[in-house]
Phi, psi and omega in degrees: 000133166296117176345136157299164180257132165207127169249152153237124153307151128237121166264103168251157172227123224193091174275115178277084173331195195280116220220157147199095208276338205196098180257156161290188198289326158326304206110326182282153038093120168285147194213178181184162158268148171192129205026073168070331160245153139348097158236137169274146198236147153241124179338141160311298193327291230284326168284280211303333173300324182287004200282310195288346189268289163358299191283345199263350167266029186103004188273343165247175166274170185297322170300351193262344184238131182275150165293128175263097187209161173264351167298015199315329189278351183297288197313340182277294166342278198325300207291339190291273196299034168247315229240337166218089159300145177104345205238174192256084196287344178257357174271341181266348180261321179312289195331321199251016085344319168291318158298325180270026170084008172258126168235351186305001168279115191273184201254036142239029201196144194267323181283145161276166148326313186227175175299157180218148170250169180179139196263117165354313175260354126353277174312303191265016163266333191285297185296346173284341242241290226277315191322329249233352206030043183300133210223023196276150168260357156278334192287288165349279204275004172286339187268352168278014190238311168324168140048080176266199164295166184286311198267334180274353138345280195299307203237031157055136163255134170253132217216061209315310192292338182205048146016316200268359146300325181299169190227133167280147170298133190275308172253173199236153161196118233262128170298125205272132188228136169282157176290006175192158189315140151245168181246139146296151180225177186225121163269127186248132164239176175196129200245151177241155203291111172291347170272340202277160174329129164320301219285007190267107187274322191311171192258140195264324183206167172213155188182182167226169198201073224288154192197158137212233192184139228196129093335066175296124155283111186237137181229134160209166193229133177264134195260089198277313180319288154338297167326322149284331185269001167254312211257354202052159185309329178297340213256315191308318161303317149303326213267321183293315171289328173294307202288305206273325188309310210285316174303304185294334208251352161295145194201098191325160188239036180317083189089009195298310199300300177327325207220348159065080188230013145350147188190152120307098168007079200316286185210137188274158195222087195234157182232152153279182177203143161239351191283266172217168195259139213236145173295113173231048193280345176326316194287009162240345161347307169254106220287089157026119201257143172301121154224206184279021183252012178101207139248015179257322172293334183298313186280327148339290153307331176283316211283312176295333192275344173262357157296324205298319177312268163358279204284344170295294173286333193232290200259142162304179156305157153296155179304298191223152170189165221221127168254150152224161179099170126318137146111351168240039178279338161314310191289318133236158134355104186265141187244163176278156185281321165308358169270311199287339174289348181253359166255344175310319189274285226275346156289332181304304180283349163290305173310306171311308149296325194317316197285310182297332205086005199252160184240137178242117185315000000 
């Protein structure tokens, strides 16, 4: 019989002050049009790197986070000298990358070509392989494709030069859009020379500094399946909670010092799904219009009347869901979020057993 399916959503609505939270190839704010205006967006990329730094400041140990890097030969390296010092650990970390099918390194030089991601007991399955002097190039590359990391789970490895590396992403996460038109606006500054002459009035430097300011609908949706078949059932319910922790309370850090514009989320949404993972940026298609009571209550509203719609016309209900904040209590019950990231895992982990036969205390 085919596995059952289960997802979990996250809907977050999240007001950013005056920002430039995620800039293009300019120095400007990244935007899109979407139902006809102007919105300011921050990139999927632009999250999930803040996601990966969130996890690496304690919400995983140092083994669950992978290196995204071109340094690859270091990090093989490092594992090499811990397990034989003395020996020439960076010519034994080229080799064996090289059995394991990256050969794109040159024989001066510590960098690949391109990023490569690779997970700590990776790095130290490689080193174990080349101390031992193994030389089969499937043992190589079975150990780049094992025990991979937690974060290379989630947000997938991609391995253009060798396909049987990739790992598919367990989860998805969507470029966060505001919920109603913006304008960019310009800041003229100006820094003064702390040296310069009392009779010197002048500005030591001047410049601009394009920003706005945004009520963003931010979405990712997590694949609990994918997730139990990489990491097991034990592990996929924790992973689910790190993963939901790190999406509401993380935040790029574009420009953070200019404008200290850090924020919390008004309020979160979260569903089980056994159906599909359903998208609910449509409740904003038509952009929340300004008034004088903000954007954050319009959007609340648009955002609740338009599951209801959804789940009326299209989609079953969610099996279960969890609100924090004001203001979605039609959809669910709202909870503080550490209450709610902990029954959010234990329904995760009930769904999970439900399927095994197993009982969760």
């Amino acid at each position: 019989m085919e596995p059952k399916r289960l997802y979990v959503d996250f809907h977050v609505l999240q007001t950013v002050p005056p920002s430039c939270v995620n800039r293009d190839d300019t120095g400007s704010p990244k935007t899109a049009v979407y139902g006809g205006t102007t919105r300011a967006r921050v990139s999927s990329q632009a999250w999930k790197r803040a996601m990966r730094l969130m996890f690496r400041e304690g919400l995983l140990d140092s083994e669950q986070v992978g290196d995204r890097t071109k340094k690859i030969v270091g990090l093989v390296a490092d594992e090499i000298e811990a397990l034989a010092p003395g020996q020439d650990a960076k010519k034994m970390a080229r080799d064996a990358l090289s059995l394991a099918g990256l050969s794109k390194i040159k024989e001066d030089k510590e960098d690949a070509d391109t990023l490569f991601f690779m997970s700590r007991a990776q790095a130290r399955a490689l080193a174990q392989l080349a101390v031992e002097g193994n030389n089969d190039k499937k043992a190589y590359k079975d150990a780049l494709k094992a025990a991979p990391s937690v974060d290379m789970v989630l947000f997938g490895r991609m391995v253009a030069s060798d396909p049987s590396l990739n790992y598919d992403a367990a989860a998805q996460v969507a470029h966060s859009i505001s919920t109603h038109a913006v304008q960019n606006e310009y800041d003229y500054f100006t820094a003064v020379d702390d040296c310069a002459p009392e009779d010197n009035a002048g500005a030591g430097h001047l410049g601009t500094v394009e920003y706005n300011s945004s009520t963003l609908y931010r979405y990712a949706t997590v694949n609990v399946k994918e997730l139990e078949e990489q990491l097991g059932g034990e592990a996929a319910p924790g992973v689910i909670r790190t993963f939901g922790e790190a999406f509401v309370r993380s935040m790029p850090t574009g420009k953070q010092n200019t404008f200290a514009n850090r924020t919390l989320p008004d309020a979160v949404y979260v569903t089980l799904r056994t159906d599909q993972p359903v998208n609910l940026c449509g409740a904003f298609e038509k952009a929340v219009p300004a008034t004088a009571n903000g954007f954050v209550g319009p959007s609340k509203a648009a955002l609740a009347d338009y599951a209801q719609k959804v789940y009326t016309c299209y989609a079953d209900a969610p099996l279960q869901a969890f609100t924090v904040g004001e203001g979605l209590e039609t959809l669910a019950p709202a909870q503080p979020l550490g209450r709610m990231l902990d029954a959010l895992e234990t329904a995760v982990r009930q769904q999970l057993n439900a399927e095994t036969g197993n009982e969760v205390e």
